[in-house]
C-alpha positions as CSV (number, residue, x, y, z in Angstrom):
1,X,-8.3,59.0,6.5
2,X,-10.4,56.2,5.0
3,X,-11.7,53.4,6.6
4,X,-13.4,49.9,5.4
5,X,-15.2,46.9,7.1
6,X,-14.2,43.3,5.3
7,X,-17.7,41.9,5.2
8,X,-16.1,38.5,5.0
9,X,-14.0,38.9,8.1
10,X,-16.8,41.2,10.4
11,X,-18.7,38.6,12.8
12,X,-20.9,41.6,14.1
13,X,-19.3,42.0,17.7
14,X,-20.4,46.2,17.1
15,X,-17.4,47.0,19.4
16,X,-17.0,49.9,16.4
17,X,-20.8,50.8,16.4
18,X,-20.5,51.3,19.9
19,X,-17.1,53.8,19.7
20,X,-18.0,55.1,16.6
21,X,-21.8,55.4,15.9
22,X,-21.2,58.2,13.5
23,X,-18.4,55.9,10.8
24,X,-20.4,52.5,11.5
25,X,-23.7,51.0,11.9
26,X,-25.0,47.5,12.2
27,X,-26.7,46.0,9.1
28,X,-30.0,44.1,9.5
29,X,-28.1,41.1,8.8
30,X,-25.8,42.3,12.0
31,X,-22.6,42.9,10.5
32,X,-20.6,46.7,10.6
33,X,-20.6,48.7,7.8
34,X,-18.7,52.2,7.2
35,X,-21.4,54.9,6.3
36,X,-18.3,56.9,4.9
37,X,-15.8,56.4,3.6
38,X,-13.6,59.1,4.2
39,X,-13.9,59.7,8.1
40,X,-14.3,63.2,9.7
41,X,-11.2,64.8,11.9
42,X,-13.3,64.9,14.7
43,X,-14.0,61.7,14.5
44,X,-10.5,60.0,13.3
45,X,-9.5,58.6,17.0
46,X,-12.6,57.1,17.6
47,X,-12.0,55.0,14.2
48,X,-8.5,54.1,15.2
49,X,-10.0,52.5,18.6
50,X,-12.3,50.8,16.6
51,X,-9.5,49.4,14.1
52,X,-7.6,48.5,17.4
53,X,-10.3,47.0,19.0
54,X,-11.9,45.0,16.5
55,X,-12.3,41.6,17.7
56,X,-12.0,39.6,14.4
57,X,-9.4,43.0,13.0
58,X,-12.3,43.4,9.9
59,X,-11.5,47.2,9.9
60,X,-9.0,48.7,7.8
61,X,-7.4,52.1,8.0
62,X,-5.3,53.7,5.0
């Protein structure tokens, strides 16, 4: 599983750094960012709440 954060869609709600603080963090500037880029089993359902849960939907799944 991959996973991605549209920089130009992400309004830094950090719903996905809060589920996920292992996948995402929160840039200085206050927008998510994926530290990896292919995601961890133990970690894949986390990612998929955050990809549900997204606010503005800026993560991507594939």
């Amino acid at each position: 599983m991959r996973v991605a954060v549209d920089d130009e869609v992400c309004a830094g709600h950090g719903v996905c750094t809060v589920l996920c603080p292992e996948v995402f963090v929160l840039e200085d500037a206050g927008y998510a960012r994926a530290v990896v880029s292919e995601v961890p089993a133990q970690h894949e359902a986390a990612v998929r709440e955050a990809e549900t849960r997204c606010p503005t939907r800026a993560i991507s799944v594939t």
